[in-house]
N, C-alpha and C positions, 0 to 999 in steps of 0.2 A: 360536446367535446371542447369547443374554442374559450366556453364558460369556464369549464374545467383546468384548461391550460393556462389561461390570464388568472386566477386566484390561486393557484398552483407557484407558477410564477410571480406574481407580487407577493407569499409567503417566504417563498426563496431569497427575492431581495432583501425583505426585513432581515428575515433567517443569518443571511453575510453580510450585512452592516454589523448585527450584533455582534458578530462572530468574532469577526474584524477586530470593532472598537473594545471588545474583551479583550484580545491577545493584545494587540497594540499597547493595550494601556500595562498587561499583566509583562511585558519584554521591556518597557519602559521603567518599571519600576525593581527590575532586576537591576543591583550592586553592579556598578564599572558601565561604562559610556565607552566609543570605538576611540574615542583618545586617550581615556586609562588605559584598554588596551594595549595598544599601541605604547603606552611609556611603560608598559609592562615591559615588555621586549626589546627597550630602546637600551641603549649603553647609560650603565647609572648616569658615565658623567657627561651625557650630553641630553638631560632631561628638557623636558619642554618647559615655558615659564605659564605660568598663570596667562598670560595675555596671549599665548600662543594657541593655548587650550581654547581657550575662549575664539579665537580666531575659527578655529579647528570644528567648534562647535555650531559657532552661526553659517559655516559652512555646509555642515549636515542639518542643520534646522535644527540644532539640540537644544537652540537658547531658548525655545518655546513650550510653552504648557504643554502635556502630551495630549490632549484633547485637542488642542488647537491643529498640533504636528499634524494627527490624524485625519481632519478633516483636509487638511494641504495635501496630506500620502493619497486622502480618498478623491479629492479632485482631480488628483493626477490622473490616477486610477481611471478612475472616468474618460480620462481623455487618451485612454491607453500606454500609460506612461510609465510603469513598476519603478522605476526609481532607478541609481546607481547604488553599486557595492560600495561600501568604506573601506573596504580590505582588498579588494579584487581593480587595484588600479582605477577605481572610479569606470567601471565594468558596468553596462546596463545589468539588471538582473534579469530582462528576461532572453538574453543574448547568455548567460549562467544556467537558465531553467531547459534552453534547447540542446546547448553545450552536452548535460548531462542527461536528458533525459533517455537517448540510443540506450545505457548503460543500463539503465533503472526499465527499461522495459523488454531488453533482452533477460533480465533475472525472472523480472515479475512475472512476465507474460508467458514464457516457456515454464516457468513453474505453475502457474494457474492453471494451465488446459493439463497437464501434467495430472495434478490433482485431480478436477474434474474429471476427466477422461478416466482415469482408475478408481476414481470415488463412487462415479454411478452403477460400474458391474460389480463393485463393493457391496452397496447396499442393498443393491437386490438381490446380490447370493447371501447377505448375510438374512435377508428377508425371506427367501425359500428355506434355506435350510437354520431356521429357526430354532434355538435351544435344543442344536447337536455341536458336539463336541468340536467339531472342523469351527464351529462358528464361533462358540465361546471362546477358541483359542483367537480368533484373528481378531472377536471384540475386545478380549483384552488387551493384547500386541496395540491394537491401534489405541486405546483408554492409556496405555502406557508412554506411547507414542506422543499422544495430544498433553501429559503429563509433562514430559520431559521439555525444559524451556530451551527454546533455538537458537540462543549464545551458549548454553554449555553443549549441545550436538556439536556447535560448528568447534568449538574446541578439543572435542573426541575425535573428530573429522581429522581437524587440522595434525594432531598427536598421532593419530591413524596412518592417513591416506601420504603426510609430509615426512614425519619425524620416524615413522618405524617402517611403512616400506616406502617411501620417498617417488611414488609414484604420478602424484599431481603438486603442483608449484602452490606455496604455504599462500600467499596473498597475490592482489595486483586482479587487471583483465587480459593484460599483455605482457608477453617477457620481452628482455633488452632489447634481442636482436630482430624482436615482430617484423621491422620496415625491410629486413632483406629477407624474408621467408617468402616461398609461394605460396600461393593462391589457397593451396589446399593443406599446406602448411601453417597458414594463418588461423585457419579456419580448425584444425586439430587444434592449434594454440589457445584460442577461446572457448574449446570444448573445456579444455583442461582447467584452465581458470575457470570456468563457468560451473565446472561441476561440483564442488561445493555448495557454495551457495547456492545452487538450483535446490540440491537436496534439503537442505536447511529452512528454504523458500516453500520448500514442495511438502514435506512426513507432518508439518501441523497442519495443514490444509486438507493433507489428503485425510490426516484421523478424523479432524472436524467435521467434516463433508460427508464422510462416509459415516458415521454414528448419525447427523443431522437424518441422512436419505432414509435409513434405518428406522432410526426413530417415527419417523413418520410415516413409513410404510405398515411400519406396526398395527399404527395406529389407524390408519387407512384398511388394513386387511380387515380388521376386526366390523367393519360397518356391514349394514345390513344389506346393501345392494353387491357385495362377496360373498356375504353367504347363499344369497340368491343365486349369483352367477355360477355358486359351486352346485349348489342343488341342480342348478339345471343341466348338467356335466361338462361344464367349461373348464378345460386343460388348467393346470398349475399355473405352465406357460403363460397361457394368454391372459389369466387373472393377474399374475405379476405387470407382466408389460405392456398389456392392452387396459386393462381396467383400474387396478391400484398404482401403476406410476404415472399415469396422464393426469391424478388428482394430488400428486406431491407435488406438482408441478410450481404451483404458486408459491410454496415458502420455499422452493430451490429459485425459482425465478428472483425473487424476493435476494438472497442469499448475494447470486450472479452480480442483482444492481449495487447493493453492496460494496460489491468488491473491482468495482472501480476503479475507486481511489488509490486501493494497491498498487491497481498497474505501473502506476508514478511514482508514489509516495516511496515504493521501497520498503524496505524496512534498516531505520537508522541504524543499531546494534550491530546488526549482520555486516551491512557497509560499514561499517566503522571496522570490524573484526578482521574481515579479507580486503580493508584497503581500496573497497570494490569504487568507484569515482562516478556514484548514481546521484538523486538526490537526497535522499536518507543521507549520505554521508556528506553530501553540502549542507542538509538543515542544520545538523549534529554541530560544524566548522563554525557556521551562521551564528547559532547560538551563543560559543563558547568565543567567538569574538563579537558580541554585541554589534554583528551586521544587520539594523531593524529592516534594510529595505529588502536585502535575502529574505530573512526571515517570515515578513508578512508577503511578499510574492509566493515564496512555496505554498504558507497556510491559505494564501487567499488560493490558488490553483485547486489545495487540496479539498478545500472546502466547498466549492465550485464542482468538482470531481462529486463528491458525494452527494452534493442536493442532486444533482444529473442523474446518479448513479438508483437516486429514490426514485426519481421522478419516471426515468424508464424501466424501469422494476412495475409500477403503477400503472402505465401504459400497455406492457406485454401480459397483465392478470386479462385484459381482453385477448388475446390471443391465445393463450392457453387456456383461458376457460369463458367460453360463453357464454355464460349465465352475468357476467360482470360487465356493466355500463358503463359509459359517463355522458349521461343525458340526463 
């Protein structure tokens, strides 16, 4: 097992150096710098000179090769440092990554279990009652479902739930007068806001999830120690949830490690659409104002997020099934 975690881990680090020194260099060689920015929006006639740019530049480290930048960003790094924002007041970034991240994982995380939780009696009803008409109908609802892309839902949503019965607040996580509402007033308020995008967060997950379970329970019924357990008069029941779903387990496990990164990550589109103020809608900001040290903070978190997210995926296949080592 300790064999197994030390070259687990030393693949990991190579894995985010790479990773890293990709993005860095692919955000560096993006059109406009945080001081073209910045004279983007400035009053024509009070533009910056050449020599101010320049000031502005070896200020952020811009006057250096980006390979070079990189290795300075990676040293920090190392010494636990993410860098300041160029846009955000000379803001640490990672004082920006805690700022938001309450935000980005009340969406994520109440839609994840969301899914799961309704994904897995999903699958297995759609697995008992196999090619009858109840199931066909909810396989396709949900094929239509996972079809349908989650910026135009949240804009049926928004036309829906805002614009024709005016029943939940179009964007934001908090309305104006949030700070003088009670306690349990507060807490209606972020339902309302929240419900969007939870939903938005939650109908691809839940189609995906619930076809994946499916799929592979199928595929599971059909082996030869079910047809045993049927011969020898073992309930529908206990075939389903005793003997064919204990062996999904690994590529749901699998799945679970996966999906991590979500927790944080967000999804940019959606935050951007409802105004939502998670990280999605800071990398989105990050971007569109060439902020490198946002930018490679979030990627390096999210990236970090998902080697994790493999690694304990790999871990818990001993758990769920005994037959798998790491000796």
């Amino acid at each position: 097992m300790t064999s197994y975690l030390i070259r687990r881990l030393g693949i990991a680090v190579v894995t985010l150096v790479l990773i890293t020194f990709l993005v860095y260099g692919l955000i560096r060689a993006m059109p406009g710098t945080p001081a073209t920015n910045q004279m983007a929006v400035m009053d024509p006639s009070k533009q910056l000179t050449p020599e101010a740019i320049a000031r502005i530049n070896r200020l952020y480290g811009l006057d250096k090769p980006w390979y070079t930048a990189y290795f300075v960003w990676m040293t920090n790094v190392v010494q636990a440092d993410l860098g300041v924002s160029f846009t955000r007041n000379m803001r640490p970034v990672a004082d920006l990554i805690v700022e938001r991240a309450p935000a980005t994982l009340m969406l994520s995380a109440t839609s994840l279990v969301l899914a799961y939780v309704l994904s897995i009696p999903i699958g297995l009803w759609a697995t008992a009652k196999a090619n009858t008409l109840p199931e066909r109908t909810v396989s396709t609802a949900l094929y239509m479902l996972y079809s349908l892309p989650a910026f135009v839902a949240a804009l049926y949503l928004q036309l829906l739930f805002y614009v024709k019965l005016d029943w939940l607040p179009l964007y934001g996580m908090r309305s104006d007068n949030y700070p003088s509402l009670s306690a349990a007033a507060r807490a209606l308020d972020l339902l309302k806001h929240a419900a969007m995008p939870v939903a938005c967060f939650t109908y691809v997950n839940l189609a995906y999830y619930s076809r994946f379970i499916r799929a592979n329970m199928q595929e599971v019924v059909r082996q030869d120690y079910i047809r045993t357990a049927r011969a020898k008069g073992v309930g529908p029941r206990a075939i389903i949830y005793k003997h064919a779903f204990r062996n999904t387990l690994i590529p749901l496990v699998t799945l679970m490690g996966l999906s991590l990164p979500g927790l944080f990550s967000g999804a940019v589109i959606l935050e951007q659409i409802f105004q939502w103020p998670g990280m999605g809608r800071l990398y989105f900001e990050a971007i569109g104002q060439r902020d490198y040290n946002v930018i490679m903070g979030l990627t390096l978190m999210f990236s970090v997020l998902t080697l994790a997210g493999q690694l304990l995926a790999d871990m818990l296949y001993a758990v769920v099934d005994p037959r798998v080592t790491y000796s």
